[in-house]
Every structure is written in C-alpha cells, then in structure tokens.
C-alpha positions in Angstrom: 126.5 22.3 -92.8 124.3 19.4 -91.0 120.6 20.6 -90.5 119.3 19.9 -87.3 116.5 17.2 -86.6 113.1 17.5 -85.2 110.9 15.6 -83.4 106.9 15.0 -83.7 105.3 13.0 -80.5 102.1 11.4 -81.3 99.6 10.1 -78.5 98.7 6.2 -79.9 95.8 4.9 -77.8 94.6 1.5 -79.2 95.9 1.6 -81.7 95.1 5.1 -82.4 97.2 8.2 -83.3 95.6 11.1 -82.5 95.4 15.1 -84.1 97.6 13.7 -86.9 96.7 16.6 -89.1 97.9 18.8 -86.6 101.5 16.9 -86.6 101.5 17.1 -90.5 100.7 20.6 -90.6 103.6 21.5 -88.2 106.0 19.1 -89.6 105.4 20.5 -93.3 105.7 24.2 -91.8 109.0 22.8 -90.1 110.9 21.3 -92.8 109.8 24.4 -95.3 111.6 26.7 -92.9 114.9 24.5 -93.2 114.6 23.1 -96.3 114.2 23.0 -100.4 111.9 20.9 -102.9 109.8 19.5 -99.6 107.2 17.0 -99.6 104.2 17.0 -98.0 104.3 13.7 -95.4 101.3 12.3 -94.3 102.1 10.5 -90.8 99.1 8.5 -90.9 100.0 6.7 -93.9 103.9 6.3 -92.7 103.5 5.4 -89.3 103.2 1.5 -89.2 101.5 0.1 -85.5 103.2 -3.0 -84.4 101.2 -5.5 -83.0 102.6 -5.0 -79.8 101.9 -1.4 -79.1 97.9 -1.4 -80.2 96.7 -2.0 -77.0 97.0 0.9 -74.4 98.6 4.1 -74.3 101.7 5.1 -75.7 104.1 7.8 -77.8 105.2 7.6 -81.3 108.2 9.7 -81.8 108.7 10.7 -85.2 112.7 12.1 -85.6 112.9 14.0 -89.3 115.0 15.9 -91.2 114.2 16.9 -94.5 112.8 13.2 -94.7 112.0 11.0 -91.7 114.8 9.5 -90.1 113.3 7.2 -87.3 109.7 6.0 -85.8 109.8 4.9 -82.6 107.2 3.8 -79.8 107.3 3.4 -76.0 104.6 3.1 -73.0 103.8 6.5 -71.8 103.6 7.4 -68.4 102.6 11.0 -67.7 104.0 13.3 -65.3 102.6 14.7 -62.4 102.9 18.8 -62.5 101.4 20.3 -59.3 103.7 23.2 -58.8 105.7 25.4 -61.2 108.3 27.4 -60.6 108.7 31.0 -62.7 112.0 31.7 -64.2 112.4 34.7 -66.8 114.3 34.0 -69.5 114.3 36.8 -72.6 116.6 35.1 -74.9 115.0 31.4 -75.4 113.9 30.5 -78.7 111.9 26.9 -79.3 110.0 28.0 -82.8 110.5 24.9 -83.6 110.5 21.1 -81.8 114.0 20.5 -82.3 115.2 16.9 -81.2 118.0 18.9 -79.4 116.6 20.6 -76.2 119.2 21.5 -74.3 118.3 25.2 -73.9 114.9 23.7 -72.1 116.6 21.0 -70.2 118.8 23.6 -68.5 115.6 25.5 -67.4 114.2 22.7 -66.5 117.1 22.1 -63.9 116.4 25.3 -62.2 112.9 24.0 -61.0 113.6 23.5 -57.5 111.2 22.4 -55.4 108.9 22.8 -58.3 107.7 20.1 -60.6 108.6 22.2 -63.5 109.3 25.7 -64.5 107.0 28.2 -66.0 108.8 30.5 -68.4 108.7 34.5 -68.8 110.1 36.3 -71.8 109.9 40.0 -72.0 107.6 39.7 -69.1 105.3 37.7 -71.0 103.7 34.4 -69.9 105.2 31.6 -72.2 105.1 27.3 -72.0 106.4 25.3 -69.5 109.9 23.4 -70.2 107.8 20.3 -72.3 104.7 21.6 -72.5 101.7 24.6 -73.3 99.4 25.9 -70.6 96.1 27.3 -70.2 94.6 29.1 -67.4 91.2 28.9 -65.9 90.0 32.6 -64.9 86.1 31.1 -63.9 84.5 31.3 -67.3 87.1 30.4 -69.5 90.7 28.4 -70.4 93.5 30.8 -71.9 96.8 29.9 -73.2 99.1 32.6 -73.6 99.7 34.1 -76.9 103.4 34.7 -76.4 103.7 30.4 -76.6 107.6 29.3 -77.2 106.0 26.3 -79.7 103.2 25.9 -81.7 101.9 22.7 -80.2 99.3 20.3 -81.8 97.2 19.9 -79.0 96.9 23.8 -78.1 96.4 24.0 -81.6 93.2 21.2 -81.9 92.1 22.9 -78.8 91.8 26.7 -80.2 89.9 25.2 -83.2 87.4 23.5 -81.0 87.1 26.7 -78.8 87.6 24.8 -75.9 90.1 27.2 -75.6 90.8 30.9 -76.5 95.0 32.8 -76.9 95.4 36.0 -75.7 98.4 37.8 -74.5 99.3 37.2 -70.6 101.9 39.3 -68.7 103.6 38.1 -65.5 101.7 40.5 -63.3 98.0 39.1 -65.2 98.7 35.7 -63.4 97.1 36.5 -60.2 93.9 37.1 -62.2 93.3 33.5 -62.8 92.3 30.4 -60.4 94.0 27.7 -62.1 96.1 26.3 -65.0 96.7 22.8 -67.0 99.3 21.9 -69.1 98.6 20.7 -72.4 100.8 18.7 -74.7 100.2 16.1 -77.5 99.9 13.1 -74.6 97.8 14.6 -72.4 94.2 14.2 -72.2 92.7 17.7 -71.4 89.9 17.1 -69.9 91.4 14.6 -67.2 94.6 16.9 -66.5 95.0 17.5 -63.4 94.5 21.3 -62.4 97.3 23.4 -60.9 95.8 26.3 -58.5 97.5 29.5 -59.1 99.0 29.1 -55.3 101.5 26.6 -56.6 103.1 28.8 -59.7 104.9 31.3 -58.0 
C-alpha cells in the first residue's frame, strides 16, 4: 500500500528560510506517525537556494515521504482574506499537511462571496481552508485550540507569547474585534486584520 506524501512550505526571503526548526519538528513528528526506522532531516542543510530565488520573497515547497521526494521554489504572492465565510463541518481531519487536500479544496469551494471559509467542528472554532487564525479580543491574540494542523508559524508564535491557544466555540466569536490568519508565508505583524463583521 502507497503512503501518502506531505508537504512542508517554507517562507525564503533573501535568501532566508525562516522557523526551519518548526518545519523539522513537524516533518519528523509526520513521518514517525507513517513510518519505520526514520531519520531526523534537517531542512536547512538539505534545502539548496539557487541563485535566482535569493533575492525577494518566495515559497520552498518541500514534498516528502518517508524521505524527501522534491524541493521546489516559486515567487509568492499572498492572498487577500477580508471576509470569511463559516461552514461546520464535524468529520474533517487535516492532522497532518498532506500534499493531497482535496477534503479542504471542496470547503474552500463553498466560500461564496467570502474570500475563504472559516471552519466549525463540533461547534468548535477550527483554521481556515489554508491557513491558522487568531483573534484580537482588545488585550490579546487567540488561536483556537481546536486547530485542524499544527502549523509552524502558530507554533513560533505561541513560543514567543505573541500569542496565547485556548478553546473557542462558535457562539465565543462575537466576543472578539478582529482576527488574522497566520501561515508559514505570512508576516504577522503586517497581516491585514479581518473585523469580526466580515466572518459571519
């Protein structure tokens, strides 16, 4: 039986990759799940910049198996998420970053008018269809304890406390002023806010 690939996406700016211990530490964690006799990969020492891309900002994909399979780079261009549309789902699962997201892709197509769609499971406050989120109640950003993935930057973010996890229902959401989404690319403290008027 074929394993299924993942998928690490590293920001590279200048040459740069950043929270590379983050990606190693979820990468190891993957492939221990799926697989026997693993190695511990370090991506800084794997990953080889071409000339080209050490200028400027772009994504280093990393597809892996129970080795790595391909490294790839391309310009990034970030999205722009003003609204989000909430959809409940109770039976998604995204423990891990598979290269396959299909289940997310068809959630995603239910957006709407919405930029993207926020997901509920169990009536629990989840990610977004690529990416984490944290909400801004006044005095402090929360992301959502109930998370679909474990993602890196959510992850550097908690361990500089610019950040704290707690659990958030469905109902809690009128509580808060505003929310970011936070992935591996973004830049938090430039990402654009969402009010809580445009995640309905």
């Amino acid at each position: 039986m074929a394993h299924p690939l993942f998928i690490e996406t590293l920001r590279l700016f200048n040459g740069q990759l950043s929270n590379v211990r983050f990606h190693n530490e979820r990468m190891y964690r993957t492939q221990l799940h799926h697989f026997e006799e693993v190695d511990i990969t370090d991506l800084a020492s794997v990953i080889v910049v071409p000339q080209e891309f050490t200028l400027g900002l772009f994504k280093c994909r990393v597809t892996y198996g129970h080795g790595i399979e391909r490294i790839e780079f391309e310009p990034y261009h970030p999205r722009t998420i003003q609204s989000l549309r909430l959809i409940e789902v109770n039976d998604i699962e995204y423990s891990f970053k598979y290269q396959n997201r299909s289940d997310l892709n068809t959630l995603s197509s239910q957006k709407g008018e919405a930029d993207d769609v926020l997901i509920i499971k169990h009536g629990n406050v989840t990610d977004t269809s690529y990416a984490n989120i944290v909400f801004w109640d006044g005095q402090q950003w929360t992301t959502p304890s109930t998370f679909l993935l474990a993602g890196t930057q959510r992850a550097h973010l908690l361990e500089q406390g610019t950040i704290v996890e707690k659990k958030i229902r469905a109902e809690d959401l009128p509580k808060y002023v505003s929310a970011r989404i936070i992935n591996s690319m973004l830049d938090f403290e430039v990402t654009p806010a969402i009010p809580m008027s445009s995640i309905r």
